[in-house]
N, C-alpha and C positions, 0 to 999 in steps of 0.2 A: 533485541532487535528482531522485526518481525520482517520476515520476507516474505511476500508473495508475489508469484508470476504466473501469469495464465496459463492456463492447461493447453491454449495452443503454442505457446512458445515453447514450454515443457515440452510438448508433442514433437517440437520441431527438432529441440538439440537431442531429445531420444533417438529418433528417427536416425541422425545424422551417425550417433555413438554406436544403432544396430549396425551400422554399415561400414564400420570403421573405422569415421573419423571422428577428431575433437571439436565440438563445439561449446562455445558458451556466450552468455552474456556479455556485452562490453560496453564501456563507455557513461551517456549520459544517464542510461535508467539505471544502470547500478549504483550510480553516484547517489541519484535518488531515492533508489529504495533505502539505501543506507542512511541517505537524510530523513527518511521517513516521507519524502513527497512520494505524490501519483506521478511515474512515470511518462511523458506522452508519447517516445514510441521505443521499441524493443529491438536493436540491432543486435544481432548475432554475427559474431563472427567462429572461423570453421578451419579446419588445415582439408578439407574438401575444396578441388579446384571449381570453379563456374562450371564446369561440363557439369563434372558429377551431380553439383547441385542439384541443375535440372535434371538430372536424370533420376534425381530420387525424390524429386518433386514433381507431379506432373503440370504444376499451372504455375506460370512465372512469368517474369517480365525483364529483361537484360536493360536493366535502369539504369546501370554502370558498370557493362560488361568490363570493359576495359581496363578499369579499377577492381575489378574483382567482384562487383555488386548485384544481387543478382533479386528482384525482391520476387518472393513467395506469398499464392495466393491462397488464401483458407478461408473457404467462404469468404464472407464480406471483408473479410481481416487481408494484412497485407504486412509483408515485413522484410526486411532486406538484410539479408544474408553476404558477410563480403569475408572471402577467401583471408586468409593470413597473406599480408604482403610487406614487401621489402620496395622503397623510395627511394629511386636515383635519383642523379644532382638536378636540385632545386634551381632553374634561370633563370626567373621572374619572380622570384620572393613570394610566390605563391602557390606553382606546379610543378609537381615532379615530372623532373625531362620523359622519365620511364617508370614503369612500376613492375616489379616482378614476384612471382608469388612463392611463398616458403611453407614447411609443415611445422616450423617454432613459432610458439603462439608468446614469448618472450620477445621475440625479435619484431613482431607485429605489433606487441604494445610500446618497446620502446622509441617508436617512432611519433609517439601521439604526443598532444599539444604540453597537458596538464596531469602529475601526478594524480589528480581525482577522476578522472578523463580516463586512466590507464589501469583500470581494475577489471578483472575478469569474472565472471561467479557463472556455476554450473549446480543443478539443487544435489549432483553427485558429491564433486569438490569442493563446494564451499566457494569462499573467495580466494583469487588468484591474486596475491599486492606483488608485485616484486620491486615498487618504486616508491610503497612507504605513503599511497594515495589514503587506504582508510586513516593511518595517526595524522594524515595534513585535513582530514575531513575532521576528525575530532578537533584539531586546532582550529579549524576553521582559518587555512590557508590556500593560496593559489600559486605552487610549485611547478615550473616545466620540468619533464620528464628530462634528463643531461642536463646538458648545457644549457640555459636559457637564450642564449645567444646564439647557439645556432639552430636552438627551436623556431626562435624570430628570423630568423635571417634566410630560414626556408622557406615559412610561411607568414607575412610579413602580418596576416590579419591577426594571428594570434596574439598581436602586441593590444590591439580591441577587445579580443575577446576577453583576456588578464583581465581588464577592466569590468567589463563587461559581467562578468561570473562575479567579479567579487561584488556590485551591486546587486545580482539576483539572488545569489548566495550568502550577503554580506558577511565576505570572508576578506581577510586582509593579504595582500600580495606580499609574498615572501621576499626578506632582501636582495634578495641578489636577483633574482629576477624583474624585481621592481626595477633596480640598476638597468639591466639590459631592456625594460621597457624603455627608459627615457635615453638608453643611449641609439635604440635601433630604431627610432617614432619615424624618423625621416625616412624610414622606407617602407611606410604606408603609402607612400605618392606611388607605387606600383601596384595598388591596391582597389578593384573597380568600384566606382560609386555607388551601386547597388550592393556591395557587401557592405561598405562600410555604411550607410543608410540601415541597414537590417541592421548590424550592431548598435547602434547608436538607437534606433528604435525599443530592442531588447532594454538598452540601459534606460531609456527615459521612463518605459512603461512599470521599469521593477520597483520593488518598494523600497531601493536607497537608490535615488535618479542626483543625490547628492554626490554620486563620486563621480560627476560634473567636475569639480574640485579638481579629482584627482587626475582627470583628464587634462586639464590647464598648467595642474604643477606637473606631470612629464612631458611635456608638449605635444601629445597629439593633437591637443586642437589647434595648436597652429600649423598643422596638416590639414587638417578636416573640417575643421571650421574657423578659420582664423577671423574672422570678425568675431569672435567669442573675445579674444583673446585682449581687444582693447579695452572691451565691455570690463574685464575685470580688475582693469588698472586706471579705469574712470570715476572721479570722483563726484557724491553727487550734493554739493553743497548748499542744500532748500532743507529748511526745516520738516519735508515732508518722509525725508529720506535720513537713514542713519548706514547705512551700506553704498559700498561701491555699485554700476551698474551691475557686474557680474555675480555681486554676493547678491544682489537684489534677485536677479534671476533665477540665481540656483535655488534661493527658498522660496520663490512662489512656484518652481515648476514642482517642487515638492509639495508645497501644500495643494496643487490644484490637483482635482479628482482623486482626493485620496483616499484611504481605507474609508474614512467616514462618511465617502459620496463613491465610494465606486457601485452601489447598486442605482444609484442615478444614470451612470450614464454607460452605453456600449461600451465594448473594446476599442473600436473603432473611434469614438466619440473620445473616450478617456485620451488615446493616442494624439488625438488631433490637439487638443487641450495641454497636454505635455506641452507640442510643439511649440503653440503660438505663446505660450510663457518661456519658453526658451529662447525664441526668435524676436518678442516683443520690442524690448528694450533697445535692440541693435545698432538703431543708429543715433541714438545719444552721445554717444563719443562724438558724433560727427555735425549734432544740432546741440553743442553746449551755447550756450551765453549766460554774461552775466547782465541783470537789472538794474535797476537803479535803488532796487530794496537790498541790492549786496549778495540778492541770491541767485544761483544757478539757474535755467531754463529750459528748458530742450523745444523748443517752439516748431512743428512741422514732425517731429521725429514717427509721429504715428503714419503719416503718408509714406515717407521713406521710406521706416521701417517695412511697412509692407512692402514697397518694391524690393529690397534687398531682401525678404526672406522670399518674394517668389523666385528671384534669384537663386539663391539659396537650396530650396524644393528642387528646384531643377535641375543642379546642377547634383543634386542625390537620384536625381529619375525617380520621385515621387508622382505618382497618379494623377490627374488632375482636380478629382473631386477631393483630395486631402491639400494638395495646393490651393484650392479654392477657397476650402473652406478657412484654413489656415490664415491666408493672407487677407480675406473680410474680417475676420476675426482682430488682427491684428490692429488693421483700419480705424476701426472702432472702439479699442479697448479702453481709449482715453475718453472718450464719449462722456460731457457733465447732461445727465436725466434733467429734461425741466421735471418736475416734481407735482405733476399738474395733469388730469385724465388727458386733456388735451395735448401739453409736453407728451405723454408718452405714446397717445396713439400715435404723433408725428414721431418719434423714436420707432419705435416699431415696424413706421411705413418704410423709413429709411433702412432702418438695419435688415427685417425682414422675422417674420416669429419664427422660422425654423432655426436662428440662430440665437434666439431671447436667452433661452435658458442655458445656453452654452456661455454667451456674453457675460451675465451674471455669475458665472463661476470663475470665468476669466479677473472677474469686478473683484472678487471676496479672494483668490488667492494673489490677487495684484497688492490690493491692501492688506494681508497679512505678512506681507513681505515689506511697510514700509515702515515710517516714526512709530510704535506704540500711543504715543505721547496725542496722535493725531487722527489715531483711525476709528476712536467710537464714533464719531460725527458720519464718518464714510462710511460706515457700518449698517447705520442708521438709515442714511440716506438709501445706499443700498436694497434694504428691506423696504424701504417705502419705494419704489422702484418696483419691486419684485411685487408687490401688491396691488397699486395701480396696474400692474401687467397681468396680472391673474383677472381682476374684473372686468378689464378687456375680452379678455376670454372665457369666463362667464355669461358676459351679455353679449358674446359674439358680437363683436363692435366688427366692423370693417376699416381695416387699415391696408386693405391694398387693392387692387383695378379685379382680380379676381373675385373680391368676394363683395364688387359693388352689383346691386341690382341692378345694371344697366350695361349693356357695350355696344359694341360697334356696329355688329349688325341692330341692333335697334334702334341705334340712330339714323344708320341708313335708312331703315323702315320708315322713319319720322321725317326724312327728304334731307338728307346729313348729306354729303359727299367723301366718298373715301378717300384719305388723304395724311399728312400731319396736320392738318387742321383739326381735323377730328379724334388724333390721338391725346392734344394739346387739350381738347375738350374732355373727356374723359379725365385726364388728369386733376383738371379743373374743379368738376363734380368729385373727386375725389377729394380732394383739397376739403370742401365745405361736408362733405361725410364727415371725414376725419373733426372736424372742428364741431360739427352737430351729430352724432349718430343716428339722429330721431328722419333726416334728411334721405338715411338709404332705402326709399321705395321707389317702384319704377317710375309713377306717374309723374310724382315730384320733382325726380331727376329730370323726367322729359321737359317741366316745363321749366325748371333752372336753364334746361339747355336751349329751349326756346328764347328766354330771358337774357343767357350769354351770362 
């Protein structure tokens, strides 16, 4: 096992040890370096109170004094430093009423969430286990330090996070703690939207966004997102479909942006992508019928759908441009391509090309999620789609009112009158671009619009 830690954190728990006190390592970058990841950031913790800290640093920032957190500034670098503390009674399933600070650096780990979580290392001492964290890292387990029940029952997020780590980690949740997830779920409703939004984020973006699953069978998502929860007790009886809505969703949010297309798309981009295949399907529980061919329909579910998951977004206090994006997306995911330059510059004009190649990933993990039996054709179709959309963008076609060689003020110029009339015209010339592309120069357009 190879350990390294930067010479400024080295510097820092030196520093601490010239001076008398203990410091080390703790937490989630020793978890990683022992996994062999890149750490992303280096908490230290110390049996040095906040005062001393700063006093034997001289550039800091009281980030969480009050919690004992104190971060240190080294050059451009930046790292937070939090005392050994001791956790009074938990009232809110979230915060300690009190917090007071101890010189046992035992006593400070076993208040943490996760045996792996509770590891200490100093490049003096080695590793600190006293809860058995590095053999549940070897098993690739996710153990609470005690009791798991009243790990939960302090901090009610940590029943998320179980989750959560064993998708980042794909490590498997210990019995008994698994127990005390599904018995304590229902007091995530004490738990704010924007945390559990961040967790759920973390799990969708990890490379097993599948223990989905595992979130439905202890029931937090009928905490947190219980409209998941009909989703995966609906059946969907069309020959196009061999999974319920919910198993539908769970493997196309896997298959979208994945190892194989993540240098396609941003973080940002991938994240959104997650979403709108999780949120997709939603309201098909709620738009089932049946045909007259004997099969199922979901007729409207894509309109819905997007209201409920901007619903949804909001009530996690997501941003509005990931709301935005999310719920167009969604909109349109059922979108049939006419198959035709013309079909698709009118696709494009509707959907919009900053969304094109998002849509078509959305296309390729929908249909890898459905009949095997059924989807070379949709495949197909697919790619002919994504081709017709590329020589759009080759011969820079114009499919929207910016990139028409004409607007408003030059119709003015031409004796137009400002108004809706004139927006409804523009439109108009728009309309016959799209259907000619050979149509978009100025002259032309002027005299279309002379012509009406």
């Amino acid at each position: 096992m190879k350990i390294q830690v930067p010479d400024k954190v080295n510097y820092m728990i030196d520093t601490l040890n010239v001076h008398g006190f203990e410091a080390y390592l703790v937490g989630g970058c020793v978890r990683d370096m022992v996994l062999g990841r890149v750490p992303e950031d280096w908490d230290i913790t110390t049996s040095a109170a906040p005062a001393k800290v700063k006093q034997i640093f001289h550039r800091t920032v009281d980030t969480g004094i009050q919690h004992g957190t104190v971060t240190v500034l080294l050059d451009q670098d930046h790292f937070e430093v939090t005392t050994y503390r001791l956790d009074g009674i938990y009232e809110d399933n979230r915060h300690p009423k009190e917090v007071s600070f101890t010189s046992s650096l035992e006593e400070d780990l076993k208040r943490r969430d996760f045996t792996i979580n509770a590891i200490a290392y100093s490049k003096k001492e080695g590793f600190i286990d006293l809860f058995g964290g590095m053999e549940d890292l070897k098993n690739g387990l996710i153990r609470c330090v005690g009791r798991a029940e009243e790990r939960f029952t302090e901090d009610a997020l940590r029943i998320l996070r179980a989750v959560r780590f064993s998708a980042q980690l794909d490590f498997t949740i210990e019995a008994d703690t698994l127990k005390a997830v599904k018995d304590k779920a229902g007091l995530l409703t004490n738990i704010s939207a924007e945390r559990i939004r961040t967790e759920l984020m973390k799990l969708l973006v990890s490379d097993h966004p599948d223990r989905l699953r595992l979130l439905y069978e202890t029931g937090i998502t009928a905490i947190v997102l219980p409209e998941f929860d009909k989703a995966m007790v609906t059946r969907q009886n069309n020959r196009h479909h061999i999974y319920t809505v919910g198993e539908h969703t769970i493997r196309s949010v896997c298959e979208v942006a994945g190892k194989s297309e993540e240098n396609r798309f941003t973080p940002k981009e991938r994240a959104i992508l997650r979403w709108v295949m999780l949120l997709h399907d939603l309201e098909k529980p709620n738009t089932v019928s049946v045909g007259k061919d004997g099969q199922d329909h979901f007729y409207g579910h894509q309109e819905k759908g997007a209201i409920t998951a901007k619903a949804i977004l909001k009530r996690l206090k997501f941003d509005n441009e990931t709301i935005d994006a999310v719920v167009h997306l969604i909109r349109w995911h059922d979108y049939r391509f006419v198959l035709t330059p013309v079909g698709m510059r009118k696709a494009v004009s509707m959907i919009g090309k900053e969304y094109m190649d998002l849509l078509f990933e959305v296309n390729r993990a929908d249909t890898s999620a459905k009949n095997p039996e059924f989807t070379s054709e949709k495949y197909e179709k697919l790619e002919t789609a994504i081709k017709l959309y590329k020589e759009i963008q080759e011969k820079k076609q114009c499919v929207s009112l910016k990139e028409l060689n004409i607007n408003g003020k030059d119709l003015i110029a031409a004796g137009y009158r400002p108004g809706r009339e004139l927006g409804e015209l523009l439109n108009r010339l728009l309309d016959c671009v799209i259907e000619n592309p050979q149509l978009n120069q100025k002259d032309i357009l002027l005299n279309l619009a002379k012509n009406n």
